[in-house]
ChimeraX commands (.cxc) that place a marker at each C-alpha (Angstrom):
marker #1 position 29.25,-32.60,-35.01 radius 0.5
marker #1 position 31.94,-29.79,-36.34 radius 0.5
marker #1 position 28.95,-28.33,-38.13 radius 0.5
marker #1 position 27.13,-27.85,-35.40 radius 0.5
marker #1 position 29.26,-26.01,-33.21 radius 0.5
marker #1 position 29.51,-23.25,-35.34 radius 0.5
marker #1 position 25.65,-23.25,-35.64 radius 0.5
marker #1 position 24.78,-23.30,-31.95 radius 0.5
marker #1 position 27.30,-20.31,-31.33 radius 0.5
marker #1 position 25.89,-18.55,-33.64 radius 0.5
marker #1 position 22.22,-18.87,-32.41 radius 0.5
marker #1 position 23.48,-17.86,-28.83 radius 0.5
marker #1 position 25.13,-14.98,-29.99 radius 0.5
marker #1 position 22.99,-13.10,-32.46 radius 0.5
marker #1 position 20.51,-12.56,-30.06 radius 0.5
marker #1 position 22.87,-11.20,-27.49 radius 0.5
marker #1 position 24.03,-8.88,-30.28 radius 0.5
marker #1 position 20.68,-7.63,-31.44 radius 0.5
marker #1 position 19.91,-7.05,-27.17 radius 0.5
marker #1 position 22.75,-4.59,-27.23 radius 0.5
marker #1 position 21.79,-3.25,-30.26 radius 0.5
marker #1 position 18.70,-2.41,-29.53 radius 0.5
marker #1 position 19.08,-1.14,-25.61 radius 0.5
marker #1 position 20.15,2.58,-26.12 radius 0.5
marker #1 position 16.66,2.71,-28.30 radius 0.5
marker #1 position 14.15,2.40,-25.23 radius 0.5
marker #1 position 15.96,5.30,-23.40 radius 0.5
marker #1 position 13.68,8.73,-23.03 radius 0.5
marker #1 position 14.58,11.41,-25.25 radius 0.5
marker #1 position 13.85,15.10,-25.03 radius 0.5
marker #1 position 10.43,16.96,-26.98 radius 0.5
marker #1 position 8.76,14.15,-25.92 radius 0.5
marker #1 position 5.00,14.86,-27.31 radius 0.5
marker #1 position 3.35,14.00,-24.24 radius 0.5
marker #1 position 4.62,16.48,-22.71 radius 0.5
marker #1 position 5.24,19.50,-24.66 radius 0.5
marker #1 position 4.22,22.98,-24.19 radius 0.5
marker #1 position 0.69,24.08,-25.70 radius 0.5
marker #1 position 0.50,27.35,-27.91 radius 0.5
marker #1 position -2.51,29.40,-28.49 radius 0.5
marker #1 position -2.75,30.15,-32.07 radius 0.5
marker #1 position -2.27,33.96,-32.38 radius 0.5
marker #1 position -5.84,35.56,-32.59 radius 0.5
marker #1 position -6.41,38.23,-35.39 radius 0.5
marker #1 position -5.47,41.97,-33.80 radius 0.5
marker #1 position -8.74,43.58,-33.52 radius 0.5
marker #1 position -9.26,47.87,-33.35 radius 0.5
marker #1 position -7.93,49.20,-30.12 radius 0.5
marker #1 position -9.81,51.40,-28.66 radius 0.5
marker #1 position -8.17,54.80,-27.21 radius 0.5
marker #1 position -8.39,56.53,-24.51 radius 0.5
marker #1 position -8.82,53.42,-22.12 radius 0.5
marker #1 position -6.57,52.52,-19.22 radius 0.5
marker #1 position -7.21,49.03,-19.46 radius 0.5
marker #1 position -8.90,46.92,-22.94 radius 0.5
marker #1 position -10.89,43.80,-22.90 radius 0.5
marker #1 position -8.56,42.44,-25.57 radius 0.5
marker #1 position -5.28,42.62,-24.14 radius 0.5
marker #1 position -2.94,40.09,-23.23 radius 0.5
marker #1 position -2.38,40.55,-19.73 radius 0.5
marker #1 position -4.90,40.77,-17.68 radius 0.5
marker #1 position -5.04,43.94,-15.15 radius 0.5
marker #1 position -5.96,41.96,-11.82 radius 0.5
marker #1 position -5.50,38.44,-12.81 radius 0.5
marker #1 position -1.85,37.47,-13.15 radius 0.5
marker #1 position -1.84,33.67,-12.11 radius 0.5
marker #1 position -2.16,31.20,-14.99 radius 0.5
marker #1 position -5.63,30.66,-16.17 radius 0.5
marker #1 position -5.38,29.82,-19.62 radius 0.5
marker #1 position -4.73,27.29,-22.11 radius 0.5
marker #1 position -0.81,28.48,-23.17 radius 0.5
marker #1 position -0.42,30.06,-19.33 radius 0.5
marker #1 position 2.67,29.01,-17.81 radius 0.5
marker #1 position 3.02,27.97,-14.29 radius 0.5
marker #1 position 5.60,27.05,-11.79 radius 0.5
marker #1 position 5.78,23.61,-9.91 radius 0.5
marker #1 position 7.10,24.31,-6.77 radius 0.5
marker #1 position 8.21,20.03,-5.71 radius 0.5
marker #1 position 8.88,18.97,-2.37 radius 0.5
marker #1 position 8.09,15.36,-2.51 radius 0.5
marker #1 position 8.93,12.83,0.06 radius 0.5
marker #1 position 7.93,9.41,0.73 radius 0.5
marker #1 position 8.97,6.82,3.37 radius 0.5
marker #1 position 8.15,3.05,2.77 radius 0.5
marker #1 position 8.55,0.32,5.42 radius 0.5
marker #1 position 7.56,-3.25,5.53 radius 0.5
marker #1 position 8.15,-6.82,7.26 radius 0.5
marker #1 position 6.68,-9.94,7.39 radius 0.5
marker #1 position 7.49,-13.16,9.08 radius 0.5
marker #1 position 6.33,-16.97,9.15 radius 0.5
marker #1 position 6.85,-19.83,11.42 radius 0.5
marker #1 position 4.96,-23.08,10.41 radius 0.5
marker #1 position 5.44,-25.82,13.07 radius 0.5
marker #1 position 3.83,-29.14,12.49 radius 0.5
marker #1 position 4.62,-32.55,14.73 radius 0.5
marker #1 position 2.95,-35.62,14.52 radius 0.5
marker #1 position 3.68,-39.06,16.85 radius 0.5
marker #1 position 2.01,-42.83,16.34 radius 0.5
marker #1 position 2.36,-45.49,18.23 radius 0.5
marker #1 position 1.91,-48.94,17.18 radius 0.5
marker #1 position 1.41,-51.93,19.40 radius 0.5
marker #1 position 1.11,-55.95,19.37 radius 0.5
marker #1 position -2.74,-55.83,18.96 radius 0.5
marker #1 position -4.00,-58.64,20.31 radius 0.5
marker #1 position -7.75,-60.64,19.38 radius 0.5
marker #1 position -9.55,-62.07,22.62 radius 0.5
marker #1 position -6.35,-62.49,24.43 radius 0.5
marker #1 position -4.51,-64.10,22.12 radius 0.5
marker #1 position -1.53,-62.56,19.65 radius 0.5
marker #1 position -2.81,-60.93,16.45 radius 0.5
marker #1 position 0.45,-62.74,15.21 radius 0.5
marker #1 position 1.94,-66.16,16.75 radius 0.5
marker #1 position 5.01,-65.98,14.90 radius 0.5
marker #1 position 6.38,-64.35,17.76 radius 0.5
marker #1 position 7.52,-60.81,16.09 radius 0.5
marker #1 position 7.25,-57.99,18.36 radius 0.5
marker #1 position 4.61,-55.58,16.72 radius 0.5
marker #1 position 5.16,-52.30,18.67 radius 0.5
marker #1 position 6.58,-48.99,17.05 radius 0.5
marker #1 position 6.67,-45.63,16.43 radius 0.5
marker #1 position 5.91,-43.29,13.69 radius 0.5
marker #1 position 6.94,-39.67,14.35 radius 0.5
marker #1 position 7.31,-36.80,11.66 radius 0.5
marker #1 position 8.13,-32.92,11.84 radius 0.5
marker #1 position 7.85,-30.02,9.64 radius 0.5
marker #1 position 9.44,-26.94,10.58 radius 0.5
marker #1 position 9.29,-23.35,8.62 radius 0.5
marker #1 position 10.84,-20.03,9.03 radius 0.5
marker #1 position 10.70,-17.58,6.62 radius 0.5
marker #1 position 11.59,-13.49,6.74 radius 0.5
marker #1 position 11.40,-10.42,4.84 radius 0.5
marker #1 position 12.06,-6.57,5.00 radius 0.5
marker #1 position 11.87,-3.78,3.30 radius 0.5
marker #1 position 12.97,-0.15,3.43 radius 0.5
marker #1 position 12.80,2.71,1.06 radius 0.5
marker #1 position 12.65,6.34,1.36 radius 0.5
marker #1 position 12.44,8.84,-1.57 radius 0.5
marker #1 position 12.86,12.87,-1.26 radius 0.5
marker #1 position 12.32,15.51,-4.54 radius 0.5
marker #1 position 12.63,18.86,-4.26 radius 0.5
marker #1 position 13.81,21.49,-7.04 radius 0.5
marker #1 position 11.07,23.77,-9.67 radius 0.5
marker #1 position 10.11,23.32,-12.53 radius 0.5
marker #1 position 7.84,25.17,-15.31 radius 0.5
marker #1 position 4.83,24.03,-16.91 radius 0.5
marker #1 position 2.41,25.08,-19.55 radius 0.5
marker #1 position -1.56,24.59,-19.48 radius 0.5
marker #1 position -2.92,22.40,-21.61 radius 0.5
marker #1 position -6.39,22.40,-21.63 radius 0.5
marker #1 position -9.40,23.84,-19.34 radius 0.5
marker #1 position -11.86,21.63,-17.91 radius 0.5
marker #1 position -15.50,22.00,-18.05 radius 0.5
marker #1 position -15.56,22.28,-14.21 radius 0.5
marker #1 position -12.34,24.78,-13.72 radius 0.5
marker #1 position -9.38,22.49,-13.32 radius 0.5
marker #1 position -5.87,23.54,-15.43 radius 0.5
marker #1 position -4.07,20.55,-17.06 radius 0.5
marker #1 position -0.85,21.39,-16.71 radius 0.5
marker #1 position 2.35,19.31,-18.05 radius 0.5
marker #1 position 5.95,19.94,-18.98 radius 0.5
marker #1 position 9.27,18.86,-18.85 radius 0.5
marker #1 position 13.12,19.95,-18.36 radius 0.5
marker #1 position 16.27,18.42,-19.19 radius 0.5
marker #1 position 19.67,18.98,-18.00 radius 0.5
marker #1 position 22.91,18.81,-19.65 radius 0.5
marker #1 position 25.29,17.32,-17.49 radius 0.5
marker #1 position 29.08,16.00,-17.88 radius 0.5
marker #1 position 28.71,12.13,-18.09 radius 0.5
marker #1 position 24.82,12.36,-19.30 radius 0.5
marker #1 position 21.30,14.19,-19.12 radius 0.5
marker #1 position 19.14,14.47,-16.15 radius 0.5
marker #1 position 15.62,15.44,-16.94 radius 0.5
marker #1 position 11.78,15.55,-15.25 radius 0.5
marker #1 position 8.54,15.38,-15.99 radius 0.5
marker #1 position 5.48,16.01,-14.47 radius 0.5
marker #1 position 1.55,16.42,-14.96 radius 0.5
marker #1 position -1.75,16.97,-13.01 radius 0.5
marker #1 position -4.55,18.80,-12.53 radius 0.5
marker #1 position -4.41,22.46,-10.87 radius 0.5
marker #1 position -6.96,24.50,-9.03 radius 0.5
marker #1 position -6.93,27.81,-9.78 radius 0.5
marker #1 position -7.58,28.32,-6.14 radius 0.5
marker #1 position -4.34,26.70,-5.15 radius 0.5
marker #1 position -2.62,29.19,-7.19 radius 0.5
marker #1 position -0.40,31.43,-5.70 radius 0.5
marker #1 position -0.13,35.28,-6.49 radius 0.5
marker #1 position 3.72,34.74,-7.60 radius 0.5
marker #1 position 1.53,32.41,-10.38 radius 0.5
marker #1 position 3.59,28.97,-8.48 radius 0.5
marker #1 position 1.65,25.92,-7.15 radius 0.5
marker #1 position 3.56,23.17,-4.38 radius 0.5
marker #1 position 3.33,19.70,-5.80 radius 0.5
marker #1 position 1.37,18.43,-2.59 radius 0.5
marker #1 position -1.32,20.54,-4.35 radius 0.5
marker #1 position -1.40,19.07,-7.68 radius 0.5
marker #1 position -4.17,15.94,-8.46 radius 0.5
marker #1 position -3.47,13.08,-10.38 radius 0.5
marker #1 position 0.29,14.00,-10.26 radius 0.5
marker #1 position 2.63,12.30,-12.74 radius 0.5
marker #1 position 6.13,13.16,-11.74 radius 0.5
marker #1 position 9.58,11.31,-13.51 radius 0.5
marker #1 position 12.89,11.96,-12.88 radius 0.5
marker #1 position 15.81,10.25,-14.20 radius 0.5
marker #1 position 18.33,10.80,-16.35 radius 0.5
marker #1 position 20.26,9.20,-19.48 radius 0.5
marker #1 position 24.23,8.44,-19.77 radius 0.5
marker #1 position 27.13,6.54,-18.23 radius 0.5
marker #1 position 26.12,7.99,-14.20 radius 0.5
marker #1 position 22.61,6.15,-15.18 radius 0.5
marker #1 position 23.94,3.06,-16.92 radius 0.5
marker #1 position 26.39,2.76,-13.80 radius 0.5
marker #1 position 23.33,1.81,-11.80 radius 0.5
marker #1 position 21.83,-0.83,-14.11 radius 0.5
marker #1 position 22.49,-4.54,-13.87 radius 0.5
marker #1 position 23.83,-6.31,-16.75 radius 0.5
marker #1 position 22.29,-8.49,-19.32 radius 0.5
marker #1 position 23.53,-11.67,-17.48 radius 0.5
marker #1 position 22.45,-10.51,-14.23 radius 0.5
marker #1 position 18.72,-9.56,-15.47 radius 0.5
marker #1 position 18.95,-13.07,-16.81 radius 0.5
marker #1 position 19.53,-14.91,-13.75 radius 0.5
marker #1 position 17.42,-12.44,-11.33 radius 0.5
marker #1 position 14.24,-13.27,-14.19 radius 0.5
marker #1 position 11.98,-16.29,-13.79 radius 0.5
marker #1 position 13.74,-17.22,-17.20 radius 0.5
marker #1 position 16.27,-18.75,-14.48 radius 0.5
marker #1 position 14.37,-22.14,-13.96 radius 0.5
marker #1 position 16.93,-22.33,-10.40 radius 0.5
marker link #1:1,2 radius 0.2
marker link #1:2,3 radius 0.2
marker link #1:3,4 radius 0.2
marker link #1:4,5 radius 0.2
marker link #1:5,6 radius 0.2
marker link #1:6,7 radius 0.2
marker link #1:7,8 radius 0.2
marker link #1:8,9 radius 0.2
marker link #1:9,10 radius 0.2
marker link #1:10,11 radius 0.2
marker link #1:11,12 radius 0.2
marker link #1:12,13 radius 0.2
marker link #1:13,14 radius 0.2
marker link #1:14,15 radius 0.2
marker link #1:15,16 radius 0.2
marker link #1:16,17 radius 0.2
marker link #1:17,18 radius 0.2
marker link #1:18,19 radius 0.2
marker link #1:19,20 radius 0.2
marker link #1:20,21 radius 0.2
marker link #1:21,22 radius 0.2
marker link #1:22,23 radius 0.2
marker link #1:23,24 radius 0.2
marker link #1:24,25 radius 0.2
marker link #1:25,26 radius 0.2
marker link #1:26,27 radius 0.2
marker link #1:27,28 radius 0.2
marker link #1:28,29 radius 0.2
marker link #1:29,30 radius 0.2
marker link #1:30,31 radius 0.2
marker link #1:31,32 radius 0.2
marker link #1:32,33 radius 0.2
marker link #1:33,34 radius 0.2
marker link #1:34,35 radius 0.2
marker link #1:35,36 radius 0.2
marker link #1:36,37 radius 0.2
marker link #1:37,38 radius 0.2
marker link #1:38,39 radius 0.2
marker link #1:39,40 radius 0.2
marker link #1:40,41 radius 0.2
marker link #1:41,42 radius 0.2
marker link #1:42,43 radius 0.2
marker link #1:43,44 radius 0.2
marker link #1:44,45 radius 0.2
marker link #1:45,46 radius 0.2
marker link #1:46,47 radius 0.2
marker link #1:47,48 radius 0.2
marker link #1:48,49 radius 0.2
marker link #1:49,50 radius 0.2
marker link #1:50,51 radius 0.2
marker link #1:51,52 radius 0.2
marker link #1:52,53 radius 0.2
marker link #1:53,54 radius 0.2
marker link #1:54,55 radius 0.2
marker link #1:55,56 radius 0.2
marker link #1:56,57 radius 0.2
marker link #1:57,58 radius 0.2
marker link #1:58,59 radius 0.2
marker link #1:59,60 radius 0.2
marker link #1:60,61 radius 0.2
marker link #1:61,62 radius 0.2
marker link #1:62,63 radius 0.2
marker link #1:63,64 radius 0.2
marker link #1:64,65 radius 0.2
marker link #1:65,66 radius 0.2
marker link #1:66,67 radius 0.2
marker link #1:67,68 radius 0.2
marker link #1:68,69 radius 0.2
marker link #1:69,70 radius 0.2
marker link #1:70,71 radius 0.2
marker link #1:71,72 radius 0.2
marker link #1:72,73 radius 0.2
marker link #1:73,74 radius 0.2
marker link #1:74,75 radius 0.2
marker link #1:75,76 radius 0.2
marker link #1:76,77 radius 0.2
marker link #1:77,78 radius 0.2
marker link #1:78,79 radius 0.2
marker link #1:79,80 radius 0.2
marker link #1:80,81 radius 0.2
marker link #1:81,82 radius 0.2
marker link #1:82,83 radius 0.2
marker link #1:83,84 radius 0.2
marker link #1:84,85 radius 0.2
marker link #1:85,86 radius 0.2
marker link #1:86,87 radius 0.2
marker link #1:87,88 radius 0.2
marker link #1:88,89 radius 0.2
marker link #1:89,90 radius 0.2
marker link #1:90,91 radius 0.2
marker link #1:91,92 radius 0.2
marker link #1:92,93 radius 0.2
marker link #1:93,94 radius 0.2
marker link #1:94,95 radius 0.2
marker link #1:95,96 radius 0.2
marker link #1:96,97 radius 0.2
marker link #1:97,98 radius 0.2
marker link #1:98,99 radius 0.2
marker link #1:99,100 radius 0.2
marker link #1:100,101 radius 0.2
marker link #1:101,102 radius 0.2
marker link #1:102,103 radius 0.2
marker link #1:103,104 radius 0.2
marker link #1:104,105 radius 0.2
marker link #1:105,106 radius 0.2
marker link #1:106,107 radius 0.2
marker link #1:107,108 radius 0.2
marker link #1:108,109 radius 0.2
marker link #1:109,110 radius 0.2
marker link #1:110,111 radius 0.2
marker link #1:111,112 radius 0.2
marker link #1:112,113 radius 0.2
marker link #1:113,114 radius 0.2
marker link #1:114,115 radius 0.2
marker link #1:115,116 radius 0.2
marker link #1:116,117 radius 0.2
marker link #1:117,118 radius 0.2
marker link #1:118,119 radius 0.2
marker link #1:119,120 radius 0.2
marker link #1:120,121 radius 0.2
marker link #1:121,122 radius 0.2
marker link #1:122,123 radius 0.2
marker link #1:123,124 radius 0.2
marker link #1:124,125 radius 0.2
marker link #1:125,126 radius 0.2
marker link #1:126,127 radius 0.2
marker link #1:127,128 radius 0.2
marker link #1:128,129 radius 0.2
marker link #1:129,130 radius 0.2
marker link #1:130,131 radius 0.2
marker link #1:131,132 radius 0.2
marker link #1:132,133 radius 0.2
marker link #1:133,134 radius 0.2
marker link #1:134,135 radius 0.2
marker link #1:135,136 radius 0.2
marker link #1:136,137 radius 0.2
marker link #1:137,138 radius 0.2
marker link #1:138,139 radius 0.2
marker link #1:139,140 radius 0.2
marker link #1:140,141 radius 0.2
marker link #1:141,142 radius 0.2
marker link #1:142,143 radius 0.2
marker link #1:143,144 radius 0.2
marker link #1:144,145 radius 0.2
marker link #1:145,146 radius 0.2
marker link #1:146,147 radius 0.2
marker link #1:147,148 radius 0.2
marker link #1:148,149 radius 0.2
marker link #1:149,150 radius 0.2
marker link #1:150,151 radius 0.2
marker link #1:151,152 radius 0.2
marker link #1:152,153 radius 0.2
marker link #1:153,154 radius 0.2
marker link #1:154,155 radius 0.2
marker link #1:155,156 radius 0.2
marker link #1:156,157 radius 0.2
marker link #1:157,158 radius 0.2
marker link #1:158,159 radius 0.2
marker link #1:159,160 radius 0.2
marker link #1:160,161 radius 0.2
marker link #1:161,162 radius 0.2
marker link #1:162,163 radius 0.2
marker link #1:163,164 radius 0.2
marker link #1:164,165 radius 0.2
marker link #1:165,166 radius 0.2
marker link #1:166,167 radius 0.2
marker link #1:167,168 radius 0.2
marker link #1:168,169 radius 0.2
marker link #1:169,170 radius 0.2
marker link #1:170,171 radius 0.2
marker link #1:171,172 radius 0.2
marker link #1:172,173 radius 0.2
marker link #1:173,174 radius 0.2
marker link #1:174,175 radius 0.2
marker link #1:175,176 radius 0.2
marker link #1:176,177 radius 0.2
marker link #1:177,178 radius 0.2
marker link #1:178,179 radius 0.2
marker link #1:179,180 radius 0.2
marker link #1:180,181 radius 0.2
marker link #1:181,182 radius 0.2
marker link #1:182,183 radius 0.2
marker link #1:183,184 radius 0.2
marker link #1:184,185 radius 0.2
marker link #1:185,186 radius 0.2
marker link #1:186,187 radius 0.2
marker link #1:187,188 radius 0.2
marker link #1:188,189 radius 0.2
marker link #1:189,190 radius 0.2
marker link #1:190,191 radius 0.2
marker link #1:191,192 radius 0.2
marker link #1:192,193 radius 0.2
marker link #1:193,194 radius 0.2
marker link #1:194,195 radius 0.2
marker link #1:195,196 radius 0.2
marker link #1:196,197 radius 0.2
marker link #1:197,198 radius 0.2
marker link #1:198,199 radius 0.2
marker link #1:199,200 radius 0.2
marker link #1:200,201 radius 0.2
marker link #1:201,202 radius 0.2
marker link #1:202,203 radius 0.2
marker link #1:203,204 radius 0.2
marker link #1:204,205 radius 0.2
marker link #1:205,206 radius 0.2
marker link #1:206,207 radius 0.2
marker link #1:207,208 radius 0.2
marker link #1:208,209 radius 0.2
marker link #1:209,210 radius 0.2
marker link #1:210,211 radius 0.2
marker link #1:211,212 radius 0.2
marker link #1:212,213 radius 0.2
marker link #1:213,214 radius 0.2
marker link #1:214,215 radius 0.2
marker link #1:215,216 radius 0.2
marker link #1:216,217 radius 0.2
marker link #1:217,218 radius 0.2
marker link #1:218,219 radius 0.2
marker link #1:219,220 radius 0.2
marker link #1:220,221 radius 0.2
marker link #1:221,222 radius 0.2
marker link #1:222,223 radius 0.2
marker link #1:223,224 radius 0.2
marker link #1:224,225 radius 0.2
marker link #1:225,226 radius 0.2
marker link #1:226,227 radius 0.2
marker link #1:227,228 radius 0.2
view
């Protein structure tokens, strides 16, 4: 029995161990692939012409300043905000009554023992049940992306990311989408409202963002590991 003491401890604890081990390893680092800039490779200098105000090969384009591209950056204007509400209730009511009496068969007692057959049989089932919920959400801040490829049909895939160094962690965000050149403003910026298939994360690393995440013990018993 000594023997196994030490055995079952064990077995408990190792895993606990290896679970804080192994937590700081699924938090989101910076240069994340997904999300890094595109380059253009550098294209081979080719004869400039003289005399010319404006050349087909230069860099910046004369009337077209907004980001077109694949290695154009753009600004992300964000101004997201989003409001969720919800509530349900039940109420399940059931009742049921029988009645039993001393039957009787042509007149006479079903039973001539003399026991008094008659009774009831009632049953009832009542449930209430409630629920509620309220969140609300608001972004707002810029941040700059590169293009990372050119559809077939005109739309910019854009994607980035931008992380800030802060006292008791890092804060970063990320975001990606499609862009219409259209929507394109001539300060080359774009609202977030405007961007399809938007991807947009922000949260940060650190003791602030470990302050705000339950314990081991707590996921435990909040988990449908928790058989109670």
């Amino acid at each position: 029995m000594k023997t196994r003491i030490p055995v079952i401890l064990l077995s408990v604890v190792l895993p606990l161990l290896t679970a804080c081990a192994t937590t700081p390893s699924g938090y989101p680092e910076p240069d994340d692939p997904r999300y890094a800039p595109v380059m253009t490779p550098t294209p081979v200098t080719p004869v400039q012409q003289t005399g010319l105000i404006y050349t087909r090969n230069s860099a910046v384009d004369l009337y077209q300043r907004r980001a077109h591209r694949v290695g154009d950056v753009l600004t992300i204007s964000l101004n997201e905000a989003t409001t969720a509400r919800k509530s349900s209730g039940t109420t399940v009511t059931k009742e049921n009554a029988t009645a039993l009496g001393n039957n009787n068969v042509l007149g006479t007692g079903f039973l001539n023992s003399g026991l008094d057959l008659n009774g009831d049989i009632t049953s009832s089932v009542n449930f209430q049940g409630s629920g509620a919920a309220d969140q609300s959400n608001q972004l707002v801040g810029s941040i700059t992306v590169t293009v990372s490829n050119v559809l077939p049909n005109g739309l910019l895939e854009v994607r980035g990311e931008k992380w800030m160094q802060l006292n008791q962690g890092k804060e970063f965000i990320r975001i990606s989408g499609l862009v219409r050149k259209e929507d394109i403003a001539p300060d080359n910026s774009i609202l977030s409202t405007r961007v399809a298939d938007v991807r947009i994360a922000y949260s940060g690393t650190g003791t602030l963002a470990e302050s705000g995440e339950a314990g081991w013990i707590t996921k435990f018993f909040a988990s449908d590991l928790w058989p109670f």
